[in-house]
C-alpha positions in Angstrom: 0.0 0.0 0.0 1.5 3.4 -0.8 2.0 5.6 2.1 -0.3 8.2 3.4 2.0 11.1 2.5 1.7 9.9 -1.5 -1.9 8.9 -1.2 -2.5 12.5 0.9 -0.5 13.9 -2.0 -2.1 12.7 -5.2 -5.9 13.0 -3.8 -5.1 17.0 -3.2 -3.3 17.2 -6.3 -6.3 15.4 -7.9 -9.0 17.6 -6.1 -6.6 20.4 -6.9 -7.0 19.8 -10.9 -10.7 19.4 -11.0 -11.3 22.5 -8.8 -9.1 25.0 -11.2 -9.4 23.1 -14.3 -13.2 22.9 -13.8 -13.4 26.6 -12.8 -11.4 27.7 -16.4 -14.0 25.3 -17.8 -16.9 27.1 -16.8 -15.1 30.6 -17.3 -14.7 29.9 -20.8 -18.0 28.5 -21.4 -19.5 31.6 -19.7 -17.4 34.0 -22.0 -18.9 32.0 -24.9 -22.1 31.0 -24.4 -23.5 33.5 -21.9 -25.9 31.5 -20.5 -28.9 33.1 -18.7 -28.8 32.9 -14.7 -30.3 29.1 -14.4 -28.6 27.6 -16.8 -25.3 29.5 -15.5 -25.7 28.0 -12.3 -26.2 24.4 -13.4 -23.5 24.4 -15.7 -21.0 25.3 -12.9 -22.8 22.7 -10.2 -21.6 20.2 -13.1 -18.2 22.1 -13.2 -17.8 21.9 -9.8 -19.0 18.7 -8.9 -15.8 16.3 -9.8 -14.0 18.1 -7.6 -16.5 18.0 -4.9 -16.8 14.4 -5.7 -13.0 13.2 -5.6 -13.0 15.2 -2.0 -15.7 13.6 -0.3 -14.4 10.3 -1.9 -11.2 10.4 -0.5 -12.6 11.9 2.5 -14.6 8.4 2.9 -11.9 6.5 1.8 -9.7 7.6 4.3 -12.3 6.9 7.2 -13.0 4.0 6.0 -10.6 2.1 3.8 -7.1 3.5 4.5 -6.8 4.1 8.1 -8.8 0.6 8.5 -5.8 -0.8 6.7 -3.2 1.3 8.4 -4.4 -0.2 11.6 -4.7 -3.4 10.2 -1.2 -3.8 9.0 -0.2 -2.7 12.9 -2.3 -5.5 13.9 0.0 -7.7 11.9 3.2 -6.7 12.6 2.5 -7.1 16.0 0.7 -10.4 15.8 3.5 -11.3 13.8 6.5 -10.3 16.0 4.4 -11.0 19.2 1.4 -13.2 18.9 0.0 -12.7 22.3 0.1 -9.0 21.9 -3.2 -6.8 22.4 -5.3 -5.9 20.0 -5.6 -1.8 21.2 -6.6 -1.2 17.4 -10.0 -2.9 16.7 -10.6 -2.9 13.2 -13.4 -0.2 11.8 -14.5 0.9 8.5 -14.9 -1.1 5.8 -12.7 -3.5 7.2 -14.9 -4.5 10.6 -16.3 -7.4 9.2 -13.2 -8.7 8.9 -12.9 -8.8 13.1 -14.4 -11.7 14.3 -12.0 -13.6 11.2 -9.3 -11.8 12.5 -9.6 -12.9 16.2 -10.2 -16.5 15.4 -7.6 -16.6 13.6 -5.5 -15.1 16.6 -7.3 -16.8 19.2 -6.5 -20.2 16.9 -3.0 -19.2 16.5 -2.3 -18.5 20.1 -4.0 -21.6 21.5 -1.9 -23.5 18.6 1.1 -22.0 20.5 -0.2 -22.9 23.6 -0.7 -26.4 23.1 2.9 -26.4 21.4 4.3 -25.0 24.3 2.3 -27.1 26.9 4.0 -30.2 24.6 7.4 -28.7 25.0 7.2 -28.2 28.8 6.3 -31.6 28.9 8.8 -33.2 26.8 11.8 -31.1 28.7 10.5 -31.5 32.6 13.1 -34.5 33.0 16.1 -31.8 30.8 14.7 -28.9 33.2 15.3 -30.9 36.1 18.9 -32.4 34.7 20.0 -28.6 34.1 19.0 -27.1 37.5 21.1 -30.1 39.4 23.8 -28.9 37.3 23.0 -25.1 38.4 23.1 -26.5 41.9 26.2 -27.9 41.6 27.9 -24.9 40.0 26.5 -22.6 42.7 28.2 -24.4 45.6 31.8 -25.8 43.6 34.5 -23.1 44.5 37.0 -24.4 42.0 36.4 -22.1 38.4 35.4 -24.1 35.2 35.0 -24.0 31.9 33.8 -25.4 29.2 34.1 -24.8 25.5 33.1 -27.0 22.4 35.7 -28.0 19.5 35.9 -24.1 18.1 36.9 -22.8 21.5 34.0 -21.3 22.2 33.0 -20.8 26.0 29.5 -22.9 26.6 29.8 -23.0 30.4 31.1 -21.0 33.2 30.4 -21.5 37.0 30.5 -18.7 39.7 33.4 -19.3 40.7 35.2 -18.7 37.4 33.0 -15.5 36.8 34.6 -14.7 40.6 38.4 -15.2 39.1 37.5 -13.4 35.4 35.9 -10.6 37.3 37.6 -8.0 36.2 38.0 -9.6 32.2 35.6 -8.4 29.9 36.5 -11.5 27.7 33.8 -13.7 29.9 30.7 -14.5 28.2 28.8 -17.0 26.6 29.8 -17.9 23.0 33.5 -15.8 23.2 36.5 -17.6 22.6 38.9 -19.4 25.0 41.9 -17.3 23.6 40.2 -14.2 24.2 39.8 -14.7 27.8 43.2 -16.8 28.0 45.5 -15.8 25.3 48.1 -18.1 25.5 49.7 -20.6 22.6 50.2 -23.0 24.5 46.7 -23.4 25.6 45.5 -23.3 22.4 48.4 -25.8 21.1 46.9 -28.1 24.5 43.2 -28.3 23.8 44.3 -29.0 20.1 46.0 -31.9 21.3 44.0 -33.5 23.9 43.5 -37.2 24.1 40.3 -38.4 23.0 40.1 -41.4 26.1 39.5 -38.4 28.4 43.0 -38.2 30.3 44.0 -34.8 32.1 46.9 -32.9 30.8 48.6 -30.2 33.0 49.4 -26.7 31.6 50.7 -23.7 33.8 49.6 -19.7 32.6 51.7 -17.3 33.4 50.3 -14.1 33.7 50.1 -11.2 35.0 49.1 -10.4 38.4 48.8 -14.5 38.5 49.8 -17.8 37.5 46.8 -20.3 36.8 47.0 -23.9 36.3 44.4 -25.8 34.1 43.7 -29.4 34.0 42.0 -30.3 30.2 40.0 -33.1 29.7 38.3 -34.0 26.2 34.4 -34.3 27.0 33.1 -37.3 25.1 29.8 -35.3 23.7 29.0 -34.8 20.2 30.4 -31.3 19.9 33.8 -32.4 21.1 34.3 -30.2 23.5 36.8 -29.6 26.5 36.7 -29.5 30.4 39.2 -27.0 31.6 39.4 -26.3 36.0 41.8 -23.5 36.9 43.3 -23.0 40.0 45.5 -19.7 40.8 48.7 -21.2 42.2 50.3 -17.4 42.5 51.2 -17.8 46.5 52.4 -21.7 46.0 54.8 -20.2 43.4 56.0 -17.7 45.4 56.3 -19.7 48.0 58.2 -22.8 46.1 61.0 -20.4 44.7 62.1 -18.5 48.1 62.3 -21.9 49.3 64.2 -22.8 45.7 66.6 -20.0 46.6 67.1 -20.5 50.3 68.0 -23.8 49.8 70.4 -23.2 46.4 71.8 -20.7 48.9 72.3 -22.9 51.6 73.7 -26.0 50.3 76.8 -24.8 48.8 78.3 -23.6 52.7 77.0 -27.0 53.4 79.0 -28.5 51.4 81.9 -26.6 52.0 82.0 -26.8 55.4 81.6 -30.5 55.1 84.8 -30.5 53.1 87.0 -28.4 54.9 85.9 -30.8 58.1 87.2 -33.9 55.6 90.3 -32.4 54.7 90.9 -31.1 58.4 90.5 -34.6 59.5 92.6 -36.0 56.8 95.3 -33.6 57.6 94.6 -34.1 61.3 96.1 -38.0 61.3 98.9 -37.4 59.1 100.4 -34.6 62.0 100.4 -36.7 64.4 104.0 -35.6 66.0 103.6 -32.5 65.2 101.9 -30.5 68.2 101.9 -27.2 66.9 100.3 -28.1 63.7 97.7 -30.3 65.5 96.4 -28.1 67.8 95.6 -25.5 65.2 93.4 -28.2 62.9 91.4 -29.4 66.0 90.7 -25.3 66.2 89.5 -25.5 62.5 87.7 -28.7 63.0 85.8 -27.0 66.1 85.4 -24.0 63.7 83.9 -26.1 60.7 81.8 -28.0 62.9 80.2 -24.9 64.9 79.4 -23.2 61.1 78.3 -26.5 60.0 76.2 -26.7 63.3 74.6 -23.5 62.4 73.9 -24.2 58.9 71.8 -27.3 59.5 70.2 -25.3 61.7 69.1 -22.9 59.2 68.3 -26.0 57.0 65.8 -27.4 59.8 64.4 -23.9 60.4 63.7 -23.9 56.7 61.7 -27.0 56.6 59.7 -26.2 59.5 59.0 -22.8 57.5 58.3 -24.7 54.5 55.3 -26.7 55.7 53.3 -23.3 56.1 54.7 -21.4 52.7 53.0 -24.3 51.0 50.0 -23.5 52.8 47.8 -20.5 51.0 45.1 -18.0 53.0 41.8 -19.0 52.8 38.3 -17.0 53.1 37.7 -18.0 56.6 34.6 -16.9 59.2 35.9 -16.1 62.2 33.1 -17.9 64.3 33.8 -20.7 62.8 37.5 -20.7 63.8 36.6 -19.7 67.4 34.0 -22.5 67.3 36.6 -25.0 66.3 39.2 -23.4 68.8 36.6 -24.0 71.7 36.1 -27.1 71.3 40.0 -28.0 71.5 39.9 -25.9 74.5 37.2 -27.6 76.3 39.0 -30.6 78.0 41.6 -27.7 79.4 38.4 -26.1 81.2 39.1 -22.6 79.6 35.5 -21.5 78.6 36.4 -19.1 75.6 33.4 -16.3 74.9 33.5 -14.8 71.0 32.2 -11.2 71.8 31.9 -8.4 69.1 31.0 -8.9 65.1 32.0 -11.4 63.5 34.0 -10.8 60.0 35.8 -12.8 57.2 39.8 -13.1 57.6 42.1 -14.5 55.1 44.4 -17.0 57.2 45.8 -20.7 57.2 42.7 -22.0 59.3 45.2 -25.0 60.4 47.9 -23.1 61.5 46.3 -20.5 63.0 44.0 -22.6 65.4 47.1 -24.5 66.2 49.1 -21.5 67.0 46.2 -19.8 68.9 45.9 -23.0 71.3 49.8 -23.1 71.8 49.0 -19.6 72.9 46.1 -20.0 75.7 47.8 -22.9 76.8 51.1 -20.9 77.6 48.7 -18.3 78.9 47.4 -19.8 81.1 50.4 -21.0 82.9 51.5 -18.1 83.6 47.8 -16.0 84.2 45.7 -17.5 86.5 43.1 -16.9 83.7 39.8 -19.4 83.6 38.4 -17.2 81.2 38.9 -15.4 77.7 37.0 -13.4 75.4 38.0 -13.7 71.8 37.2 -10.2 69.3 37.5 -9.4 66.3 37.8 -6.0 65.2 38.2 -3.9 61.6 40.8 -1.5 60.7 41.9 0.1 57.8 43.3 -3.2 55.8 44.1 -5.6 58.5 41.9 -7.6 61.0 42.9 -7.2 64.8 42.1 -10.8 66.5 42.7 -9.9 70.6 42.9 -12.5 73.8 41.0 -10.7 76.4 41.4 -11.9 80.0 41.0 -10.5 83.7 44.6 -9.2 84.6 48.1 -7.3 83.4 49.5 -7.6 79.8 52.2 -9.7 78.6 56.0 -8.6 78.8 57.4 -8.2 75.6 60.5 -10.4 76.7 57.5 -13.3 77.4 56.3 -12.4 73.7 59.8 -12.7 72.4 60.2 -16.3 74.2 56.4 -17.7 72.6 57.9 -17.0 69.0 60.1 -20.0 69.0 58.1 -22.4 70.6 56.8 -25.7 68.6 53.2 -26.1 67.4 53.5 -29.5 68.2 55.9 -31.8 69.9 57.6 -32.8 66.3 60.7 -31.4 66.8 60.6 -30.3 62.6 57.0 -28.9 63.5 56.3 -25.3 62.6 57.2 -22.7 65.2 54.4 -19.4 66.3 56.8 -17.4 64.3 56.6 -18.9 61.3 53.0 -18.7 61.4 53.4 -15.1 62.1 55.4 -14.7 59.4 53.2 -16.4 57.0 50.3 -14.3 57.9 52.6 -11.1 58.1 51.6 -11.0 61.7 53.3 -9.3 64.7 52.2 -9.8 68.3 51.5 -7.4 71.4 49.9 -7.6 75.0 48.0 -4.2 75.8 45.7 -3.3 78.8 42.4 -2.4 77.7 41.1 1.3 78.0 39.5 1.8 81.4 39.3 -1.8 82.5 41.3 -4.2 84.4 41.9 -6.6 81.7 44.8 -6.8 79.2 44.6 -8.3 75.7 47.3 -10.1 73.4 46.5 -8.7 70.0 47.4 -10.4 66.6 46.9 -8.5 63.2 45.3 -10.9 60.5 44.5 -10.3 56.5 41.5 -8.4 55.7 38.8 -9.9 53.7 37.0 -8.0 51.0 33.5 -10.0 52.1 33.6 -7.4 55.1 31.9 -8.2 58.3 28.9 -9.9 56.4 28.6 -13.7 55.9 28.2 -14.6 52.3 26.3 -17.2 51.5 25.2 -18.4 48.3 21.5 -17.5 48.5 19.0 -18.7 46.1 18.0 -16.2 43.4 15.4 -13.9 43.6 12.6 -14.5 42.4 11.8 -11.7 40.5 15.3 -11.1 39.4 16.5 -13.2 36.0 18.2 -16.0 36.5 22.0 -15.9 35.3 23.4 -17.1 32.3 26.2 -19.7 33.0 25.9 -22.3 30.3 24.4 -22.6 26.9 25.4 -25.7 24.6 23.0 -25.0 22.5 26.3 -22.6 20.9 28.7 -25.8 19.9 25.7 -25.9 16.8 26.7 -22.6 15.6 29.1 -22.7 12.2 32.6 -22.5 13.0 34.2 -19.0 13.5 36.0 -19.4 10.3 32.8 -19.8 8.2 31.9 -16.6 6.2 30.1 -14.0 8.2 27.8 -13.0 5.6 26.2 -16.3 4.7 25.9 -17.0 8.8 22.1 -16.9 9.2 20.6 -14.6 11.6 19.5 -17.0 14.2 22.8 -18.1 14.3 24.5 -14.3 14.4 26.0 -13.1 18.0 24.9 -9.8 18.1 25.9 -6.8 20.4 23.3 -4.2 20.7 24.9 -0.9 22.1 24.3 2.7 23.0 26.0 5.6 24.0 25.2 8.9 25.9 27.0 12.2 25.2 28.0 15.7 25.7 25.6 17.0 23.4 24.9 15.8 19.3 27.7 17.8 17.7 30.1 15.1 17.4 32.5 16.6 15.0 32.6 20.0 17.0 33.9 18.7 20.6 31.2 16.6 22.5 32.2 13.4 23.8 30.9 10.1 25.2 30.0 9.6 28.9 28.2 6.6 29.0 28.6 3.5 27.1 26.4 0.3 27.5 25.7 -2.9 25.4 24.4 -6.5 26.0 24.2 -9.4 24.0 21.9 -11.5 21.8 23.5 -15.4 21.0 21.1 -17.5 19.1 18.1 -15.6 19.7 18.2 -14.7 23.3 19.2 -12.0 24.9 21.3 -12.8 27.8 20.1 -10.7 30.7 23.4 -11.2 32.8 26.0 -10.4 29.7 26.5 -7.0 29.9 28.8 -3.9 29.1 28.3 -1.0 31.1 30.1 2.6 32.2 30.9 5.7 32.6 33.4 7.9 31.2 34.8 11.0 32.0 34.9 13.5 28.4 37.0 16.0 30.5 35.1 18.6 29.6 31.4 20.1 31.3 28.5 18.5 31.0 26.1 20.8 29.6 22.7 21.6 31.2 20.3 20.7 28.4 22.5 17.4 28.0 21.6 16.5 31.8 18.0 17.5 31.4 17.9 14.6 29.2 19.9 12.0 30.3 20.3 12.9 33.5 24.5 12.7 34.0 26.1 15.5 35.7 29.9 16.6 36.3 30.0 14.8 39.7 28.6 11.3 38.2 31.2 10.8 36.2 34.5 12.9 38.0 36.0 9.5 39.1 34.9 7.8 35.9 38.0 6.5 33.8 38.6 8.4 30.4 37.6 7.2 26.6 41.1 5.9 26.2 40.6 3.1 29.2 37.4 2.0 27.7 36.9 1.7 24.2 39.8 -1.3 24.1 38.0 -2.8 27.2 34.3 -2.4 25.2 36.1 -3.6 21.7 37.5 -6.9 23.7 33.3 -7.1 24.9 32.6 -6.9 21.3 34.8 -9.7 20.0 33.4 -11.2 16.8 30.3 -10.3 17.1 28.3 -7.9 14.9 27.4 -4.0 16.2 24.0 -3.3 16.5 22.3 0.2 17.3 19.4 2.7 16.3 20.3 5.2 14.7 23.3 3.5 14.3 24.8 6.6 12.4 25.2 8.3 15.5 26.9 5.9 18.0 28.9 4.6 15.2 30.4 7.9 14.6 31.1 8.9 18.1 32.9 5.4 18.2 35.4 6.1 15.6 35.9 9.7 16.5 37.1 8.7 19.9 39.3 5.7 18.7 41.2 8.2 16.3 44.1 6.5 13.8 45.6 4.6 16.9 42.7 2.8 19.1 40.6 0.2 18.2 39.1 -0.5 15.0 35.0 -1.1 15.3 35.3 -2.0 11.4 32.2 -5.1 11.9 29.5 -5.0 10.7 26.7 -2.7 11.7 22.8 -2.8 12.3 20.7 -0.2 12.3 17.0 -0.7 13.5 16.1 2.3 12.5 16.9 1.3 9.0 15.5 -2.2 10.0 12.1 -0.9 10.7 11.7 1.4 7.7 12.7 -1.5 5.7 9.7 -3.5 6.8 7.1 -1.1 7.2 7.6 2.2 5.1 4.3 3.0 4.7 4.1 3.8 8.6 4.9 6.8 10.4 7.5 7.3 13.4 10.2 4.8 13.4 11.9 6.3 16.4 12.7 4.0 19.9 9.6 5.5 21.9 7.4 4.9 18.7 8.7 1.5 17.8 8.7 0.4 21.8 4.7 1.6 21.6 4.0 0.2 18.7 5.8 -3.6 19.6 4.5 -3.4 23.5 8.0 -2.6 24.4 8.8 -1.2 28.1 11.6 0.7 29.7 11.7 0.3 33.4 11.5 3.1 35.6 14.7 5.2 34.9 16.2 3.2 32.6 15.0 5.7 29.3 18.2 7.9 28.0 20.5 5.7 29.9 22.6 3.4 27.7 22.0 -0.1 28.7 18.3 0.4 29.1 18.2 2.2 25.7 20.6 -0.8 24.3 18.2 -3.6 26.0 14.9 -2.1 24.3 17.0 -1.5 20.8 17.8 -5.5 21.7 14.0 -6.6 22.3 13.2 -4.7 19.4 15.2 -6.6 16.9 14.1 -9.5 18.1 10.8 -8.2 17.5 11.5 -7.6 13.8 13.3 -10.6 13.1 10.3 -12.9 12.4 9.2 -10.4 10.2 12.6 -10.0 8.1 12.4 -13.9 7.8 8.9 -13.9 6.6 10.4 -12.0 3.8 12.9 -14.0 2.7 15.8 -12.1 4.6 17.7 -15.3 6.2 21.4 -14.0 6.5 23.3 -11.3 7.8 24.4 -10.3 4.0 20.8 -10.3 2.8 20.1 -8.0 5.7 22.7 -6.0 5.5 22.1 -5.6 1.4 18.1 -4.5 2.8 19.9 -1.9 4.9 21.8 -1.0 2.4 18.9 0.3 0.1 16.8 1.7 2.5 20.0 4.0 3.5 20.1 4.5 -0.2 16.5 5.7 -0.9 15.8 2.8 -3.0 12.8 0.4 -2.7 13.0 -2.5 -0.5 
C-alpha cells in the first residue's frame, strides 16, 4: 500500500486539478455562451461537482478504507512479532467485518502456541530438572570451570570462574577461549587432547597471576573440553624462596663438610707435630660450629616450609573460634566470642594450632579461667585480641612464645613462622579503662567485610544468570563466512551511547557506554557492558536535562582511552547493532582516532530495520517503535545506555520474524536491505 503522505498527495493534487481546471472550464463557457442565470448556475454545479466528488471520496476512503488498513497492518506486525500482543486497534470501517475472522484466527494461532508449548514443557521437565542439578552444583563448587566445544567457544562457566574473570571483559557465553586466556600454549593443548579423556597439565603465566588448568576432552558430540583453573600465584612464590634458600644454603654445606674432611685428613697425618695439631682441631671445632649453624638454618627452613606451602583461605571467624573451643574444652578454659564477626584470610590449620599453643602458655603463667576472643576492623588488617582479667604480657614473654613448637615434632612449625606467613606481629596491651589486658594479633582483611556470604537462592523476581548454553557448539565455525551466517545463528551486540551533546564533530564526547548481547536468539540478561566515562570537559545543562549525567557522576569515571579497548575486547566477533546507528557509530570512531581500536564489523541499524519492513508507517523512532511492539523501559532506565541498548535488543528481536517472513535469512541479505533503505531505494 502506498503511504499516506503519497496517497495524501495525489488525492489533493487530484482535487486540486478538477477545482481549477473545472473553474477555467466554466469561465470559458460563460465568456462564450452567456448563459442566462439558471442555466449558469447548473453548468457550474456540473463544473464543480468532480471536484466535490473526488473530496468527499477520498474523505470516505480515508475513514473507512485507508486508516482501517493502516491499523490493520499494525495489527499484523504485532501479531506477527508478538502473537500474544493486544489488540488496542480494533478494526473499523470497511474493514470490521473482517474482526471476528481476525480474532479466530489469533485466538487459533495462540492456542496452537499454547498447546505447542504445553507439549514442550512436557517433553523437557526431565532436561529442566537435569540442568537445575547442574545449576546447583555450580552454585556451591568453588574451584572455576570452563567449558568450550571443538571451536573454543565458551559454553559453560560456573560462579566461581566469573569470581576469578571478574575484572576480564572477555567472559561470556559464545567468546573464545583465547580471548579470555590468550596463550599458545593453551591453544596448542586443547588441540592436542587425548580423546580417552585423560588430564593434561598446563601452567599460565600471567600477570598479576599464575593459573593452572587441567584439560580433559568431553566425550559429547560437539567435542568439546573441560578445563578447571586453580590460581597457584602464592604456591609459586612460596616454592621459589624456598628454591633460593635452599640453592643458597647447600653450597656452605657442602663446603664446610669439606673443609671438616680435609681437616680430619690432615689431622692423622700430624700426628708428632703438636703445633700443627692443635691449630686443625681449632679449624675442625670452627667447621663443625658453622656446620652446626647451617643445619640449623636447613631445619628452620623445613619447618617454615610446611606453612609457605600452605595459602590463606576466606575463613569466618566464628567458625574458627567455634573450632578453637572445642580443643579448649577438656583444658576447662571456657572461651566467649564477643563483638561482630567478619571474614579473615588466614591458614585456618595453623592459625588454630598457633592460637591454642598460645592459651595454653597463657594460662600457665595468668591464672586466667576465662577469655574473650574479638575481632575488630581496621583500615586493611583484622585485629584478633585474647582478652582476659589481669596485666598484659611482657614483651621479653612475647619474644620467648615465637620460637616455641606447634606440636611436639621437633621439625613442627614454630608461632613465628606462622606469624610470618600471615605477616603478623604480636603485642599484649591493657584495655582502655578496664582491668583486663589483651594479646593482640593483626590478621589479612577480607573483601567480604563483616557480612557472611552465603550463596542464597535467586530472587525471584530477578532473572536467572546465564552460565551455560550448549546449544552454541551448533553454531558454524568461527572461520565460516560472516555474511552467509544466518541470523538465528549471528551473535549480536546491541549498544548505545550517551554524550555531551549531538555535535560530534565539533567537541562533544561520550560519557556513557552500555551494550548487552543477543546469541542464538536470546538476549542474555546477565551479559553486559556498562560505564561511565569521564569526556574531560562540562557536561552541559540541556544534556543533563535529558539524560540525567552530571559533572560529579562521572568525575572518578576512567577516560575514553581506558574504555573503548576494554568495550572492543566485549565486542569480539560479534556484529554492532544500534538505532540510529549513524550516531553511535560515529562517536565510536571519532574517539578511537588513527591509533585505538578499530570497530570495522558490521553494523545494524534498527532504524533502517524498521523502515525496511514497514515504510508506509509513520515514526520509526525508539519511543514509537517500543509503543507500537509493546516494548517497556523500566523506571529510569529511558536515556540511559544499557536500558536504551536492552529495548533497541527486544526490538530486533521483534522484527526478526518479520525479516524472515520476507525471505531475509542472513546477515548479507540484511545487511544488502539496509543498504537500500540507506540509499533511498525500494526495498
Amino acid at each position: 500500500m502506498p503511504s499516506r503522505q503519497n496517497l495524501l498527495g495525489f488525492w489533493m493534487l487530484l482535487c486540486g486539478v478538477l477545482l481549477f481546471g473545472g473553474i477555467g472550464l466554466l469561465l470559458w463557457l460563460d465568456t462564450v455562451l452567456t448563459p442566462a442565470t439558471p442555466e449558469r448556475v447548473a453548468l457550474w454545479v456540473l463544473g464543480l461537482s468532480p471536484a466535490v466528488v473526488v473530496l468527499l471520496l477520498g474523505v470516505v476512503l480515508e475513514r473507512r478504507l485507508f486508516r482501517p488498513l493502516r491499523q490493520f497492518q499494525v495489527l499484523l506486525a504485532r501479531l506477527v512479532a508478538s502473537p500474544d500482543a493486544r489488540s488496542d486497534f480494533p478494526l473499523d470501517g470497511w474493514l470490521k467485518p473482517l474482526q471476528p475472522d481476525l480474532d479466530h484466527i489469533r485466538d487459533g494461532w495462540r492456542g496452537d502456541r499454547s498447546r505447542l508449548r504445553d507439549a514442550h514443557d512436557e517433553g523437557a521437565a526431565e532436561a529442566l530438572r537435569i540442568q537445575q542439578e547442574l545449576e546447583g552444583v555450580l552454585q556451591v563448587l568453588d574451584l572455576p570451570l570452563l567449558i568450550c566445544d571443538d571451536h573454543q567457544r565458551l559454553l559453560l562457566f560456573n560462579p566461581a570462574a566469573r569470581e576469578l574473570f571478574h575484572d576480564q571483559p572477555a567472559l561470556g557465553l559464545g567468546r573464545r577461549i583465547s580471548q579470555l586466556l590468550p596463550h599458545a600454549s593453551l591453544n596448542d593443548a586443547l588441540k592436542q587432547l587425548p580423546q580417552d579423556g585423560s588430564p593434561r597439565q598446563l601452567l599460565l603465566p600471567g600477570e598479576p597471576r599464575w593459573l593452572r588448568c587441567e584439560l580433559r576432552r568431553l566425550g559429547v558430540r560437539h567435542g568439546g573440553a573441560l578445563i578447571t583453573l586453580r590460581d597457584t600465584t602464592h604456591e609459586l612464590e612460596s616454592d621459589q624462596r624456598w628454591r633460593r634458600e635452599l640453592a643458597a644454603l647447600l653450597p656452605r654445606l657442602r663446603g664446610h663438610a669439606g673443609s671438616l674432611g680435609s681437616a680430619a685428613d690432615a689431622l692423622v697425618q700430624v700426628e708428632h707435630n703438636p703445633e700443627l695439631q692443635h691449630r686443625l682441631e681449632q679449624a675442625i671445632s670452627q667447621e663443625s660450629q658453622a656446620l652446626s649453624q647451617k643445619v640449623e638454618a636447613l631445619t628452620r627452613l623445613v619447618e617454615s616450609h610446611q606453612l609457605s606451602q600452605s595459602g590463606l583461605e576466606e575463613t569466618w571467624s566464628n567458625d574458627l573460634f567455634s573450632a578453637l573451643g572445642e580443643r579448649l574444652h577438656e583444658e576447662a578454659i571456657e572461651l566467649t566470642p564477643v563483638g561482630i564477626p567478619v571474614w579473615i584470610r588466614v591458614d585456618g590449620p595453623a592459625l588454630l594450632a598457633m592460637l591454642e599453643r598460645l592459651i595454653r602458655e597463657l594460662v600457665q603463667i595468668r591464672p586466667v579461667e576465662a577469655l574473650d576472643i574479638e575481632v575488630l576492623l581496621g583500615n586493611k588488617r583484622v585485629y584478633l585480641d585474647l582478652i582476659w582479667q589481669g596485666e598484659p604480657l611482657t614483651d621479653h614473654q612475647l619474644s620467648l612464645w615465637h620460637a616455641l613448637h606447634l606440636f611436639d615434632d621437633p621439625l613442627s612449625p614454630r608461632i613465628e613462622d606462622v606469624l610470618a606467613q600471615h605477616g603478623a606481629e604480636l603485642w599484649s596491651q591493657p584495655r582502655n579503662d578496664t582491668d583486663t589486658a589483651s594479646l593482640r594479633l593483626p590478621l589479612p582483611a577480607s573483601s567480604r567485610g563483616a557480612r557472611p556470604q552465603p550463596r542464597a537462592e535467586q530472587p525471584a523476581d530477578q532473572t536467572r544468570p546465564e552460565f551455560h548454553d550448549f546449544s552454541i557448539a551448533e553454531l558454524p565455525a568461527p572461520d565460516a563466512a560472516l555474511a552467509h551466517t544466518r541470523l538465528e545463528e549471528l551473535e549480536l551486540v546491541v549498544f548505545d551511547t550517551e554524550t555531551t551533546g549531538l555535535d560530534l564533530r565539533g567537541g562533544d564526547q561520550i560519557i556513557s557506554l552500555a551494550a548487552c548481547r543477543i546469541l542464538r536468539g536470546r538476549l542474555l540478561a546477565q551479559d553486559s557492558f556498562d560505564q561511565l566515562i569521564n569526556p574531560q570537559r562540562p557536561i552541559p545543562p540541556d544534556s543533563t536535562a535529558i539524560h540525567h549525567l552530571t559533572d560529579a557522576d562521572v568525575a572518578n569515571a576512567p577516560p575514553i582511552e581506558v574504555v573503548l579497548p576494554r568495550f572492543h575486547q566485549y565486542v569480539g566477533p560479534g556484529v554492532l547493532v544500534a538505532h540510529n546507528a549513524v550516531f553511535d557509530l560515529l562517536a565510536l570512531r571519532l574517539a578511537s582516532g588513527e591509533t585505538g581500536p578499530a570497530f570495522n564489523m558490521p553494523v545494524l541499524d534498527t532504524l533502517l530495520l524498521s523502515r525496511a519492513i514497514d515504510p508506509t508507517l509513520e515514526g520509526h523512532g525508539l519511543d514509537t517503535l517500543a509503543e507500537r511492539f509493546e516494548l517497556t523501559f523500566p523506571p529510569g532506565t529511558r536515556h540511559t545506555a544499557l536500558g536504551d541498548a536492552r529495548v533497541t535488543a527486544e526490538l530486533l528481536l521483534a522484527l526478526l520474524p518479520r525479516l524472515r517472513s520476507r525471505g531475509i535469512e542472513t546477515l548479507e541479505q540484511l545487511l544488502e536491505l539496509q543498504r537500500e533503505v540507506e540509499q533511498g531505494r525500494p526495498s
